[in-house]
C-alpha positions as CSV (number, residue, x, y, z in Angstrom):
1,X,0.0,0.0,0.0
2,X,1.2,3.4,-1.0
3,X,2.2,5.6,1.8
4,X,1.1,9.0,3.7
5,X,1.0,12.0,1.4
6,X,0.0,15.6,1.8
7,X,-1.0,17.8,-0.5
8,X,1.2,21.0,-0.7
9,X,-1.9,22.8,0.7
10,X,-2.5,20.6,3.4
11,X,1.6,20.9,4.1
12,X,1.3,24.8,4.5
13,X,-1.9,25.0,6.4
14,X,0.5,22.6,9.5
15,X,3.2,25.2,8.9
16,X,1.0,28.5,9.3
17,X,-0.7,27.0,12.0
18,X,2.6,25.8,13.7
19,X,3.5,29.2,13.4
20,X,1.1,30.6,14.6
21,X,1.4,28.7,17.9
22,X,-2.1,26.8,17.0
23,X,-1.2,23.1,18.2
24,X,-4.7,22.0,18.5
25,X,-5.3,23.2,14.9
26,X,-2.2,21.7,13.6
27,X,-3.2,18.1,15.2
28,X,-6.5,18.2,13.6
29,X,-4.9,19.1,9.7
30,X,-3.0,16.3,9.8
31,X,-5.3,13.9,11.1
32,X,-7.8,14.4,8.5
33,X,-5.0,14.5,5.9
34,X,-3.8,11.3,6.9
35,X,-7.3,9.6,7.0
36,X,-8.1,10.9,3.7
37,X,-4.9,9.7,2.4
38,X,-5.1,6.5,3.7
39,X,-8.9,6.0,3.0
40,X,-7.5,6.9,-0.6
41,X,-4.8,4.1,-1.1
42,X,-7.2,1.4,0.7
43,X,-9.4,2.0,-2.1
44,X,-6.7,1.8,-4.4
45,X,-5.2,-1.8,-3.0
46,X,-8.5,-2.6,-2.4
47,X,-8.0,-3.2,1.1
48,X,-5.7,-4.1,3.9
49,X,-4.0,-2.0,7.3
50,X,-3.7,1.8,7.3
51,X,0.0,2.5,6.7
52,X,1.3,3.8,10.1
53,X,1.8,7.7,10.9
54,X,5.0,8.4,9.7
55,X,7.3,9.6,12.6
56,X,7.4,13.7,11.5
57,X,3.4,13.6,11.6
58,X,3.3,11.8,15.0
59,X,6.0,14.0,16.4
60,X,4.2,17.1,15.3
61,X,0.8,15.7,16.7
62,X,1.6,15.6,20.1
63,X,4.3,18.5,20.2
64,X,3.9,21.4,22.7
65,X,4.8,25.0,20.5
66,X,7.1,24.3,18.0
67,X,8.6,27.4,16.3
68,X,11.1,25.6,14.2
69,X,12.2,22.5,12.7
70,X,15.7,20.6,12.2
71,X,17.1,19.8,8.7
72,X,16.2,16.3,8.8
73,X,12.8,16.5,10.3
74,X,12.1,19.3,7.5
75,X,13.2,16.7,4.8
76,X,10.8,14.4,6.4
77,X,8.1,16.7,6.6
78,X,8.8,17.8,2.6
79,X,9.0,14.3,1.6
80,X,5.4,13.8,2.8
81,X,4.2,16.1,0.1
82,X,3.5,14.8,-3.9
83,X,5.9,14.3,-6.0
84,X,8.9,15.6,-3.7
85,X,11.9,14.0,-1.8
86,X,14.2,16.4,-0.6
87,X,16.8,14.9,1.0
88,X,18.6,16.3,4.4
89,X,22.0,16.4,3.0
90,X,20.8,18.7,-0.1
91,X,19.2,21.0,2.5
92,X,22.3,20.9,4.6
93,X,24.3,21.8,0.8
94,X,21.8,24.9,0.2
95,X,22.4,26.4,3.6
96,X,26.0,26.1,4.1
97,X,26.5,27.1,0.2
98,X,24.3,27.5,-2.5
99,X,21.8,29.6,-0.5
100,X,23.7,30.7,2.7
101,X,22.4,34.5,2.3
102,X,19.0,33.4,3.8
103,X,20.3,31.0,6.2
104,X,23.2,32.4,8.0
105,X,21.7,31.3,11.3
106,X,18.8,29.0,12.3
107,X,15.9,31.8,13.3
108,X,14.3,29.8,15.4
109,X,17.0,28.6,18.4
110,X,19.4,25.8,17.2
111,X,16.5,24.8,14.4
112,X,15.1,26.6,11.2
113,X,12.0,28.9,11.7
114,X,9.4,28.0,9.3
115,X,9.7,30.4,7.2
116,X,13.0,29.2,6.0
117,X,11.6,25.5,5.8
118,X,9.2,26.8,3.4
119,X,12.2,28.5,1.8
120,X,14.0,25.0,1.6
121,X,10.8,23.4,0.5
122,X,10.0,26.2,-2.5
123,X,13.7,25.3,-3.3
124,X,13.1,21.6,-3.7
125,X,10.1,22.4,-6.1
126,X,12.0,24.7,-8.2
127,X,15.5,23.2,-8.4
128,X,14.5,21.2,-12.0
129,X,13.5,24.0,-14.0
130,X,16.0,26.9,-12.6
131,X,19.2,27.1,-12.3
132,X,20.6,27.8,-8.3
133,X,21.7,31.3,-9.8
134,X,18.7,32.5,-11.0
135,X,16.6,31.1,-7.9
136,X,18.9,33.5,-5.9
137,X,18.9,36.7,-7.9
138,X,14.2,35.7,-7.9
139,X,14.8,35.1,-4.2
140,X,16.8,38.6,-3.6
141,X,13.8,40.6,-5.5
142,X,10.8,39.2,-3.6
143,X,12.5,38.1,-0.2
144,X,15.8,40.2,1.0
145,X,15.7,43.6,2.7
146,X,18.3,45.4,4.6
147,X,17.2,43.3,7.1
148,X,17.5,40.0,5.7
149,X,14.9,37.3,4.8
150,X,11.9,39.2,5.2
151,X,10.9,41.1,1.8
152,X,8.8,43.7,1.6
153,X,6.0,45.2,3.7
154,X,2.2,43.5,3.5
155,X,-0.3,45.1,5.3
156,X,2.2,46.0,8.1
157,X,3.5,43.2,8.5
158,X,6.1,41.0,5.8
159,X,6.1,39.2,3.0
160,X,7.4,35.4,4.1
161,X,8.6,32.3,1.9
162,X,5.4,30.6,3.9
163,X,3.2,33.2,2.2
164,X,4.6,32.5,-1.3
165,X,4.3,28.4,-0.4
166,X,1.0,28.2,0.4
167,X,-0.3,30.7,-2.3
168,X,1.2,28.2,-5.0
169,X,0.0,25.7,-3.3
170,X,-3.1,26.7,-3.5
171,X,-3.2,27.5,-7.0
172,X,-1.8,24.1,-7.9
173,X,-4.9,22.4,-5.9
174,X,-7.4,25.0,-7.4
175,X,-5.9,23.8,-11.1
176,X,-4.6,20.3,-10.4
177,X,-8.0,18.8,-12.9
178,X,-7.2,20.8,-15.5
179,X,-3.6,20.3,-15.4
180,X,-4.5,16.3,-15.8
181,X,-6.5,16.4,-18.3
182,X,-5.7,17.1,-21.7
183,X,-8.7,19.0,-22.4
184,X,-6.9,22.9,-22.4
185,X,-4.2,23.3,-25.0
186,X,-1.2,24.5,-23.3
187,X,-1.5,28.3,-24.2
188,X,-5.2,28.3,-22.6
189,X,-3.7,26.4,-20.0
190,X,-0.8,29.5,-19.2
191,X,-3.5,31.9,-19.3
192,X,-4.8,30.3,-16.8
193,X,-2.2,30.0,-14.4
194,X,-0.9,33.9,-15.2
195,X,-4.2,34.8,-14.4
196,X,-5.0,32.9,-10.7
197,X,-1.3,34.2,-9.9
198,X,-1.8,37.6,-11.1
199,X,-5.1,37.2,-8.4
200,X,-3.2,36.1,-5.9
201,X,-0.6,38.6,-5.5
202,X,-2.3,41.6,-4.2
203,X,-3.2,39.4,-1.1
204,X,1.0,38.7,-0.8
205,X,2.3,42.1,-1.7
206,X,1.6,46.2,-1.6
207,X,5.3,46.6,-3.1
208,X,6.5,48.2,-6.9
209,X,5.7,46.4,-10.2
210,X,8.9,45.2,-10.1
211,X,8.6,43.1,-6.8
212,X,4.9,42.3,-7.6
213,X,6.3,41.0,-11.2
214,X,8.4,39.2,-9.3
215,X,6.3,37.5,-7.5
216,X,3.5,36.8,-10.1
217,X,6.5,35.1,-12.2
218,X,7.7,33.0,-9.3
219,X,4.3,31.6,-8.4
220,X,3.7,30.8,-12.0
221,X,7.0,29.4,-12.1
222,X,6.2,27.3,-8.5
223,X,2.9,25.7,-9.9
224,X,4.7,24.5,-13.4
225,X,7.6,23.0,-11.6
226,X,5.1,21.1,-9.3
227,X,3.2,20.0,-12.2
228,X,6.8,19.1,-14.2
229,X,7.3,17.3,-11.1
230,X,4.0,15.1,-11.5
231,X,5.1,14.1,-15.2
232,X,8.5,13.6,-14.4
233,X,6.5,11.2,-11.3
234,X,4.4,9.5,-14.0
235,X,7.7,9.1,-16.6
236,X,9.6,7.0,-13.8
237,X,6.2,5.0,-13.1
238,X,6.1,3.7,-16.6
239,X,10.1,3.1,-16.8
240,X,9.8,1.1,-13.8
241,X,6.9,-1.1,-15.2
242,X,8.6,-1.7,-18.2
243,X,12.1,-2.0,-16.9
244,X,10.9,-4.2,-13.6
245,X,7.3,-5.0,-13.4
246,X,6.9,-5.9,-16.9
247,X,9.0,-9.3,-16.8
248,X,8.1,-12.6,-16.4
C-alpha cells in the first residue's frame, strides 16, 4: 500500500498554524489528511491495514509549540508532500552554500523557523526548472531587505517564503484537474495559471511592479515546476513497469 501524502496545501496550512502557535489546529490538519490519504490508497489496493503515521506527523501531533524545525525533520516533513523527496543532505548543501544568504543562522534557536523551511521546501520544487543562480537573484527581489529574509512590507507586516508556499499551493490544488486532463491546450492552459497568480498577488504584496512581477512570475513558475514534477513522477512510473514489473 502506498504511503502518507499531503498535498502542498494541506503541508502549508501545519506550517502557518505551527506558526502561529495553534497546536490543537495543527493536530487536527493532519489527522484528516492522513485519513483521507489513507482512506484513498485502501481504495486503491483494495483493502488491507492503514500504513502507520510516519514519525514527523506523530511528532508534530503531540508536540507542545514548535517554532522551528531541524534539517532532517524538515526533509521528512517535505518528503510527505506529492511528487517531492528532498533529502537532508541537499538541504544541509543549500544552507551552508548555495543559498547561505537566507540562512546564516537558524531563526528559530538551534533549528530553522518556518519560514525558512518553506524557503527550503520552494527550493526543492524549483530546483528542476531553474538554475541555483537564477533562484537566488528571484529570491533577492521578492525576499531580501536590509534586514535579511523578510521582503517587503504586506499590510504591516512582511512578505514570508510561507506566504509565497501556500499561495502556490493553493493554486496548484485549485488547477490540479485541469492540469491532468488534456482537455486545455497549453496556451489556454498559461493563461490560466498567469491569471489565478496575477489574483493572488495583491493578497501577498503592496510593493513596486517590479517586486509584484516578481512574484506573479515566481508563483507561475512554482505551480509548473510542481506540475513538471507530477510528469517527471508518471515518466519514472512507466520506466519502472517496463524495466521491472513488466518481466516474467
Amino acid at each position: 500500500m502506498e504511503g502518507f501524502r499531503m498535498t502542498r496545501s494541506e503541508l502549508a496550512e501545519v506550517l502557518v498554524s505551527l506558526k502561529c502557535g495553534e497546536k490543537q489546529k495543527t493536530a487536527d490538519i493532519l489527522r484528516q489528511a492522513w485519513k483521507l490519504s489513507m482512506t484513498s490508497a485502501v481504495e486503491r489496493s483494495g483493502g488491507g491495514l492503514p500504513e502507520p503515521l510516519p514519525s514527523i506527523v506523530e511528532k508534530l501531533m503531540r508536540s507542545g509549540d514548535r517554532k522551528g524545525l531541524s534539517l532532517h525533520e524538515i526533509a521528512e516533513l517535505g518528503q510527505l508532500a506529492e511528487y517531492a523527496c528532498p533529502a537532508a543532505t541537499s538541504l544541509q548543501n543549500w544552507v551552508k552554500r548555495d543559498f547561505k544568504d537566507y540562512f546564516e543562522s537558524p531563526q528559530a534557536g538551534k533549528k530553522y523557523s518556518l519560514d525558512q523551511a518553506a524557503l527550503l521546501l520552494i527550493i526543492d520544487d524549483l530546483k528542476t526548472n531553474l538554475d541555483f543562480e537564477s533562484l537566488r537573484r528571484l529570491f533577492s527581489i521578492v525576499f531580501m531587505s536590509d534586514e535579511g529574509l523578510e521582503g517587503c512590507s504586506v499590510y504591516g507586516s512582511r512578505l514570508s517564503p510561507l506566504d509565497i508556499y501556500a499561495a502556490y499551493a493553493d493554486i496548484y490544488e485549485e488547477l490540479k484537474n485541469d492540469l491532468a486532463s488534456d482537455r486545455r491546450t497549453a496556451r489556454r492552459l498559461e493563461n490560466e495559471i498567469r491569471r489565478r497568480a496575477e489574483a493572488a498577488v495583491p493578497a501577498l504584496s503592496q510593493c513596486n511592479e517590479r517586486v509584484r512581477q516578481a512574484i506573479k512570475n515566481l508563483l507561475l513558475l512554482a505551480v509548473i515546476s510542481v506540475q513538471s514534477a507530477f510528469f517527471q513522477a508518471m515518466a519514472r512510473r512507466y520506466c519502472q513497469e517496463t524495466l521491472y514489473l513488466g518481466r516474467k
